[in-house]
TILO-462035 format. One record per residue (C-alpha): residue number from 0; x, y, z. Coordinates in nm, 2 decimals. Layout:
% residues N
NUM / X / Y / Z
...
This chain:
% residues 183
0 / 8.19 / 7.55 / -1.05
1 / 8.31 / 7.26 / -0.82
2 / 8.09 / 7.04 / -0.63
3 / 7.94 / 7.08 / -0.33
4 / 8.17 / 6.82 / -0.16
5 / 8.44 / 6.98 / -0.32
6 / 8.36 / 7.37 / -0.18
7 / 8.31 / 7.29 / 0.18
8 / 8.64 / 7.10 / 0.17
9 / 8.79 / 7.48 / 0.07
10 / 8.55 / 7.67 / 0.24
11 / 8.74 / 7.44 / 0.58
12 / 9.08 / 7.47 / 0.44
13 / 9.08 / 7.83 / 0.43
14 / 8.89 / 7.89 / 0.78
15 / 9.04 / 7.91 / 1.08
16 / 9.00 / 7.98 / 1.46
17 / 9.20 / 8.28 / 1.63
18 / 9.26 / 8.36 / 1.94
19 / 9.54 / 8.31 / 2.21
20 / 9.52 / 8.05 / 2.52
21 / 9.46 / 8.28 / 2.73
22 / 9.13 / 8.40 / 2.54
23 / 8.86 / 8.29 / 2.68
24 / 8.66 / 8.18 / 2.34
25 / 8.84 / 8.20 / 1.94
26 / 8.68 / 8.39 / 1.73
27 / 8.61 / 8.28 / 1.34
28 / 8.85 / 8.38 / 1.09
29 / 8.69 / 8.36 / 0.74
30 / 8.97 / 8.60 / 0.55
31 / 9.09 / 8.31 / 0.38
32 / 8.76 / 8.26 / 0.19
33 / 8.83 / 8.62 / 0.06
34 / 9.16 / 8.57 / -0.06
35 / 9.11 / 8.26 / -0.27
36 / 8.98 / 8.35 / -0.64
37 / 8.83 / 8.04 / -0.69
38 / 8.65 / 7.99 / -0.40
39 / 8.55 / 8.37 / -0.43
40 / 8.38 / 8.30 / -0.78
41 / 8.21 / 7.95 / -0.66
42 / 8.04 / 8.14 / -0.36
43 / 7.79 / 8.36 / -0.59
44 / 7.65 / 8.07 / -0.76
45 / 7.65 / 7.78 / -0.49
46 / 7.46 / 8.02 / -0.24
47 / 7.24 / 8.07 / -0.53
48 / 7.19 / 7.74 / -0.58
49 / 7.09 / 7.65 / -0.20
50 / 6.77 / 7.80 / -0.27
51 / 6.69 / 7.69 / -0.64
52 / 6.28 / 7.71 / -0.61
53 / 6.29 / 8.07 / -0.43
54 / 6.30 / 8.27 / -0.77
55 / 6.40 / 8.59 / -0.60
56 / 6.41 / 8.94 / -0.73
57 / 6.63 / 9.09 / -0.53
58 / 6.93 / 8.99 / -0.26
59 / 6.95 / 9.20 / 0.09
60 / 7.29 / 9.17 / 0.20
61 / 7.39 / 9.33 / 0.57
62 / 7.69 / 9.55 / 0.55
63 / 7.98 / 9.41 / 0.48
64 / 8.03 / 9.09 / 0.48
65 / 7.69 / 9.02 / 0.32
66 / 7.66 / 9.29 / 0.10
67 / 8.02 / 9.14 / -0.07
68 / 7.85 / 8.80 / -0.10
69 / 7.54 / 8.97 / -0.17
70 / 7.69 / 9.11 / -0.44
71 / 7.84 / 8.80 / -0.61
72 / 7.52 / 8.61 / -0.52
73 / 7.29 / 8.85 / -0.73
74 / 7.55 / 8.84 / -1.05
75 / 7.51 / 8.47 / -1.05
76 / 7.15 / 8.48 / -1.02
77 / 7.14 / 8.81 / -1.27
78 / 6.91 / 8.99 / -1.02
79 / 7.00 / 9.34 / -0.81
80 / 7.17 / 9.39 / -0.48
81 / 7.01 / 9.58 / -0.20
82 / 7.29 / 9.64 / 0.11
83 / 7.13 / 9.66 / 0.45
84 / 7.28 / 9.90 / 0.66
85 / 7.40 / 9.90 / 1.01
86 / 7.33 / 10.18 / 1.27
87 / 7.29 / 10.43 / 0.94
88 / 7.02 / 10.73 / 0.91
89 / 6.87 / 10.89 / 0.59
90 / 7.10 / 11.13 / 0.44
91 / 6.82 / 11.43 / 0.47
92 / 6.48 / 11.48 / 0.62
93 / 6.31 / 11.35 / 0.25
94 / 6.55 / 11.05 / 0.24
95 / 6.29 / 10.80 / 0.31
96 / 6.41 / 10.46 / 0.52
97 / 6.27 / 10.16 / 0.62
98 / 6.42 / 10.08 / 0.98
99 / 6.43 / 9.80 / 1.23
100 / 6.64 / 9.71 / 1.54
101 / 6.76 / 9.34 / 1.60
102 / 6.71 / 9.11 / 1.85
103 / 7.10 / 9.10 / 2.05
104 / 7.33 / 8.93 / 1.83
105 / 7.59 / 8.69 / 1.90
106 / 7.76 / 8.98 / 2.13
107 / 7.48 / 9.13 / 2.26
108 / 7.41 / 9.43 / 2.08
109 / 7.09 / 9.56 / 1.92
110 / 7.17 / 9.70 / 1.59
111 / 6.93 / 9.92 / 1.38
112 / 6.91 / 9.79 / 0.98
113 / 6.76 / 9.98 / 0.74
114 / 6.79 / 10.05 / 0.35
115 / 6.61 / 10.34 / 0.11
116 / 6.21 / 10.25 / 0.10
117 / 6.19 / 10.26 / -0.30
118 / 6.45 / 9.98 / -0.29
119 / 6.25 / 9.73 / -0.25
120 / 5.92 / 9.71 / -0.36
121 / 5.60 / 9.54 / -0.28
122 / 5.60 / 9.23 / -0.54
123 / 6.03 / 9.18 / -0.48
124 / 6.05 / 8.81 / -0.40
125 / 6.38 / 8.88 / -0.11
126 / 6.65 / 8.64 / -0.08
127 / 6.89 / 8.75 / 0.23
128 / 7.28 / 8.66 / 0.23
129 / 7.53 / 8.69 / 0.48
130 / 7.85 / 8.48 / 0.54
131 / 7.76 / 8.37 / 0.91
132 / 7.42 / 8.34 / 1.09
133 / 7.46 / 8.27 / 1.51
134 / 7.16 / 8.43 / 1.65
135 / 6.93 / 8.53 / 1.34
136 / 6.89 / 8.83 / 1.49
137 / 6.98 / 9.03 / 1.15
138 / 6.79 / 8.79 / 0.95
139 / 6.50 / 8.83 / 1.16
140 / 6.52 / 9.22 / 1.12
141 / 6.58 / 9.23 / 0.76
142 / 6.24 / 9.00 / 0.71
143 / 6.05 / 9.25 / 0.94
144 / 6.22 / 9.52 / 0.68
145 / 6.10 / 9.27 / 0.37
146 / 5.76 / 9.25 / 0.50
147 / 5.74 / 9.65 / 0.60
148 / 5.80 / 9.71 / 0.24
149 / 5.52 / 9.47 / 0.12
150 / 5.76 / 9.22 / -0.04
151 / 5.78 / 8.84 / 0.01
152 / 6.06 / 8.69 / 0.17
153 / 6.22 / 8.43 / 0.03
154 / 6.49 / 8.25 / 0.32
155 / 6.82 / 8.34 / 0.34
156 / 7.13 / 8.18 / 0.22
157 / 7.46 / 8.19 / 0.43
158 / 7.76 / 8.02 / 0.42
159 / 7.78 / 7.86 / 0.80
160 / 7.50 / 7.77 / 1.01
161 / 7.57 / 7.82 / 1.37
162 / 7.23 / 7.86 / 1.46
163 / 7.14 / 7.65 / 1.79
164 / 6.76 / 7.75 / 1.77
165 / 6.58 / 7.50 / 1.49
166 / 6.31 / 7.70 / 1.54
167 / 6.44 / 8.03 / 1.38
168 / 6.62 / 7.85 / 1.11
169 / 6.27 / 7.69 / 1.01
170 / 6.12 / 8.03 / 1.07
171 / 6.36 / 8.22 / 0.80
172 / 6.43 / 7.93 / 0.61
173 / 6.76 / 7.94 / 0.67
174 / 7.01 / 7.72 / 0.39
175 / 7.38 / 7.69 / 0.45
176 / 7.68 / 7.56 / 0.26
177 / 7.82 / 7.46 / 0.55
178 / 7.71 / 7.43 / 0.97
179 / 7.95 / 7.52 / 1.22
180 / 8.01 / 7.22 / 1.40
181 / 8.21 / 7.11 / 1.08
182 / 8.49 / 7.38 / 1.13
């Protein structure tokens, strides 16, 4: 892998903002990350590596974008993957879910997570992923899910930061490659 100096330059190089000038805000555009193997196979292991002393057991990803990450984040650390689901049920009456809904998120929705209860257990040491973290309103509902289970949350590891609340990044021990100020 690259250094960390070396990553964010790519992780910059292949963002960009969208939108026309007649929109009122651009939204983020992180395809590019996707589409570069390199970068691809340097995300697992430097998201691992933001949180070195955690020694977790298992990654919770939130559909998609942080299940894919969550996915290449858990091969690097040789642990399992558990995906977080948005707005999904159980599949039958005995499917048994853990479920929370999130404080609104970055466009003011309130989404219900959830994931099977046997997939994480009480003693699983949780270490949450997702490429982008605004409000920490997913974050926050995937630790209530971590805790509901009895297992011990670990932080969570995103690429960009764009929390503006300290206080919730402290809270959820929040690392980042990269904050958003810099794009």
């Amino acid at each position: 892998m690259n250094s960390t100096a070396d990553l964010r330059d790519r992780l910059k190089a292949t963002f960009a903002w969208r939108g026309d000038r007649t929109d009122a805000r651009s939204l983020a555009d992180v395809t590019g990350w996707w589409r570069d193997p390199a970068l691809l196979a340097d995300l697992g292991p430097a998201l691992g590596d933001l949180v070195p002393e955690a020694k977790p057991t298992v990654v919770l990803g939130p559909q998609s974008r942080g299940s894919m990450l969550g996915a290449l984040v858990a091969t690097a650390l040789d642990i399992g993957l558990v995906e977080v689901r948005k707005d999904d049920e159980p599949l039958a009456d005995s499917d048994a879910w853990l479920q929370r809904t999130t404080p609104p998120d970055y466009r003011d929705r309130h989404l219900s997570l959830g994931f099977r209860r046997g997939l994480v257990k009480g003693g699983d040491r949780v270490l949450f992923v997702d490429d982008w973290i605004q409000t920490g309103g997913q974050a926050l509902a995937t630790r209530a899910l971590v805790e509901a289970a009895g297992a011990t949350w670990c932080g969570a590891a995103v690429v960009v930061d764009g929390l503006s609340d300290t206080r919730v990044r402290r809270d959820l021990a929040i690392s980042s490659l990269i904050h958003v100020r810099e794009l």
